[in-house]
C-alpha positions as CSV (number, residue, x, y, z in Angstrom):
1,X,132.4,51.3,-65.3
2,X,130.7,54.4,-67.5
3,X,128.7,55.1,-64.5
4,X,131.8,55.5,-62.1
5,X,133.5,58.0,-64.9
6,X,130.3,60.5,-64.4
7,X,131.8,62.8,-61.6
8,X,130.5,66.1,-59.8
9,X,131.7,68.7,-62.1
10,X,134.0,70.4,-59.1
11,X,135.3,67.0,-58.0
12,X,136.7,65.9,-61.1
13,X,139.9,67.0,-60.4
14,X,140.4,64.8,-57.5
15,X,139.2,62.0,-59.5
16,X,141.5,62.5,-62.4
17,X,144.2,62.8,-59.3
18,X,143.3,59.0,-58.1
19,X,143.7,58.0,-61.5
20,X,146.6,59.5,-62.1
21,X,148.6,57.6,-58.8
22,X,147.2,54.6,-60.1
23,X,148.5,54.9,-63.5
24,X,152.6,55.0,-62.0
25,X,152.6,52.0,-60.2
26,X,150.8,49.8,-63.2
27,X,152.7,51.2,-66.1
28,X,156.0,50.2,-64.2
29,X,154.8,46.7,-63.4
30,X,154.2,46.3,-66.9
31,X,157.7,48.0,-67.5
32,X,159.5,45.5,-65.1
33,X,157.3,42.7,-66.5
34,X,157.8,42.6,-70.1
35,X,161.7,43.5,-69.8
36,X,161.6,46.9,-71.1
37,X,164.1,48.6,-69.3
38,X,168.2,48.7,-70.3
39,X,169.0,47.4,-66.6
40,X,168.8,44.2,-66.2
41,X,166.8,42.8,-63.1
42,X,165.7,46.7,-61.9
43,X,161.9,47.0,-60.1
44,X,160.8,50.4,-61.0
45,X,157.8,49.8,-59.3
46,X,158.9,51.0,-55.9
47,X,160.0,54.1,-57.2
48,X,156.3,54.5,-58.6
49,X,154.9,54.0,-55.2
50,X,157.0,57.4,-54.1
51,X,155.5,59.4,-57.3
52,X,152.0,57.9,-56.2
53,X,152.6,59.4,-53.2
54,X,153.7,62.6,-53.7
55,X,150.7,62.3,-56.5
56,X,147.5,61.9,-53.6
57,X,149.4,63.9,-51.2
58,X,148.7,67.0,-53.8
59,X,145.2,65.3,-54.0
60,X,145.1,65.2,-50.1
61,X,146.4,68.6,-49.0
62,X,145.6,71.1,-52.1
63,X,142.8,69.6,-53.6
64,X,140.4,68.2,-50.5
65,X,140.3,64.9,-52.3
66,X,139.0,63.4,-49.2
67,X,136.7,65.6,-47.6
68,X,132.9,64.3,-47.1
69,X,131.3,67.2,-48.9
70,X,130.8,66.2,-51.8
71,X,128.5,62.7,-49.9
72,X,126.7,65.4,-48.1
73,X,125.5,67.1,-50.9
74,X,124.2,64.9,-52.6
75,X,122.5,63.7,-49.7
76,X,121.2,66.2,-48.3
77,X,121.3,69.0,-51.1
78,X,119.8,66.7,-54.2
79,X,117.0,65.6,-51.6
80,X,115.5,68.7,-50.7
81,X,111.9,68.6,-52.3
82,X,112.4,72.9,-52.2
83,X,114.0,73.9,-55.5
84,X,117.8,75.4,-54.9
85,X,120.0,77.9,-57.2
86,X,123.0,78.8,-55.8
87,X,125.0,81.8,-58.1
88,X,128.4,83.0,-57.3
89,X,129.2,86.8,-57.0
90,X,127.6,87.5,-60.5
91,X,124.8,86.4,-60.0
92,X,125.4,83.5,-62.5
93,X,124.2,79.9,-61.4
94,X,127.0,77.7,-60.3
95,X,124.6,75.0,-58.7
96,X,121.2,73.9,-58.9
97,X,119.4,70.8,-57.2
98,X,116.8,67.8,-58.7
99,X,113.9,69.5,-56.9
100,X,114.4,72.8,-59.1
101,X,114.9,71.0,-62.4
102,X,111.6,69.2,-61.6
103,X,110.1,72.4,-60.7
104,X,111.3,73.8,-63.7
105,X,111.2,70.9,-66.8
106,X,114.6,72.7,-67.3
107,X,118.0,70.7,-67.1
108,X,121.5,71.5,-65.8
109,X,122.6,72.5,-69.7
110,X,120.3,75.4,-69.6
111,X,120.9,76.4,-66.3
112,X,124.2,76.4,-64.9
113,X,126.8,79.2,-66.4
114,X,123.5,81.4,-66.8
115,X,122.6,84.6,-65.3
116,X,119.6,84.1,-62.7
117,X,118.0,86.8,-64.2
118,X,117.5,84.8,-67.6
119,X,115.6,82.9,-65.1
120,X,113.9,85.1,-63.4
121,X,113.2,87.6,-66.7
122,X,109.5,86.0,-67.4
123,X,108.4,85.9,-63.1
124,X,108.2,89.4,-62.7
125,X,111.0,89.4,-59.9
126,X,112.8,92.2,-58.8
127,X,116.5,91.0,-58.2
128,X,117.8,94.2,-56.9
129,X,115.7,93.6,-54.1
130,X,117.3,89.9,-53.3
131,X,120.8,91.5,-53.4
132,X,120.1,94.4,-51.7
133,X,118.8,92.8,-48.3
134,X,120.2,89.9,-47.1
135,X,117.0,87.5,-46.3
136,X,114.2,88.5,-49.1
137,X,111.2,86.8,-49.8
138,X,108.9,87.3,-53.0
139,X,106.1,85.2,-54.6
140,X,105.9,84.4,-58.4
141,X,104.0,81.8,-61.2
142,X,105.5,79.4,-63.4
143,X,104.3,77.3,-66.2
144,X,105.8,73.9,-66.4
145,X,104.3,71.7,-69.2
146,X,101.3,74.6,-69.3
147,X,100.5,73.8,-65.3
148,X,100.7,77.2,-63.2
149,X,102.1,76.8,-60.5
150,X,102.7,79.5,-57.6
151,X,106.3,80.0,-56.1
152,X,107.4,81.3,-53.3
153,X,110.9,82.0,-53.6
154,X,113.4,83.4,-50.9
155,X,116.9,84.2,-51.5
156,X,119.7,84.5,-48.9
157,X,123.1,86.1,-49.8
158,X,126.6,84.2,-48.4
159,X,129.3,86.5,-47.6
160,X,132.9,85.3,-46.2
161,X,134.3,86.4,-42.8
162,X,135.3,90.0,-43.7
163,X,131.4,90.7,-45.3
164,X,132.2,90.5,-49.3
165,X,129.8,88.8,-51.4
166,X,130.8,85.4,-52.3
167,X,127.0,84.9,-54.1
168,X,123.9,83.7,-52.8
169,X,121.2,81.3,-52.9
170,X,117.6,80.9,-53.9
171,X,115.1,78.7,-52.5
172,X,111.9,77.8,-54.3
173,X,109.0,76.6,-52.8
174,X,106.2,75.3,-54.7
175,X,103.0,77.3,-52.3
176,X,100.4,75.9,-55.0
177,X,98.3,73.9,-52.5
178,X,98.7,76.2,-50.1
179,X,97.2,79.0,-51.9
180,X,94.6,76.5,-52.9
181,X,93.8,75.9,-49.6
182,X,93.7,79.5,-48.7
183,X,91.3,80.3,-51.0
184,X,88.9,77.9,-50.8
185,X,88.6,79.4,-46.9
């Protein structure tokens, strides 16, 4: 049951939504059940039902509660064997997948809510050049546990329908045995 509690941060609204519906109806069977209300022989459990509704019809309509994304990403997203940072319009990281932590040796604690460039600050990385062209590539070395390894690492920004930055996101490619390869040619 502790395992079902751990939710995709932005989904956990929708969550706490099916929870709450499911609270109504229980709480007034237990009403009905143990006699607790003044009128004698009243169900409020039917009445619940109506509150449920109203409760995953908010869920439904406002909140997305049913739409597959979330199943796609981490599918899809969380299986990539490329590293991923996505940041919002700041420039801070809003996402990151499994690949990039295991590129890294960081976790999501030091990563998301950051700046990218508190990333980027020790890979000698321009990031005025990834924001001011849409598709950028650049190449770059990390250390993880004191093991080089070479980066390639592309960025490409996301906009809406009327052109505005909405953020952006970086791919990172670990090009070690390629350049390995290369060289020994």
């Amino acid at each position: 049951m502790i395992g079902s509690m751990k939710v995709y941060t932005p989904y956990k609204t929708q969550f706490w939504i099916v929870i709450l519906g499911a609270i109504f109806p229980f709480c007034a069977s237990i009403v009905y059940v143990f006699k607790l209300l003044p009128i004698k022989g009243f169900d409020p459990t039917p009445l619940s039902f109506i509150l449920t509704g109203f409760i995953v019809a908010l869920g439904v309509f406002w909140f997305r509660m049913f739409n597959i994304i979330p199943i796609a990403r981490k599918q899809t997203v969380d299986n990539l064997r490329d590293g991923m940072i996505v940041v919002d319009s700041v420039n801070r990281i809003v996402d990151a997948n499994a690949a990039f932590y295991r590129m890294t040796g960081l976790n999501p604690r030091q990563v998301i809510g950051n700046q990218v460039n508190v990333f980027f600050s020790d890979a000698k990385i321009d990031l005025r050049k990834f924001s001011e062209e849409n598709d950028y590539t650049a190449e770059t070395q990390l250390v993880v546990e004191s093991d080089p390894q070479d980066i390639e690492v592309k960025y490409h920004r996301i906009t809406d329908a009327n052109n505005k930055d909405m953020g952006g996101i970086y791919m990172l490619t670990n090009i070690t045995t390629k350049k390995m390869i290369l060289d020994a040619i």
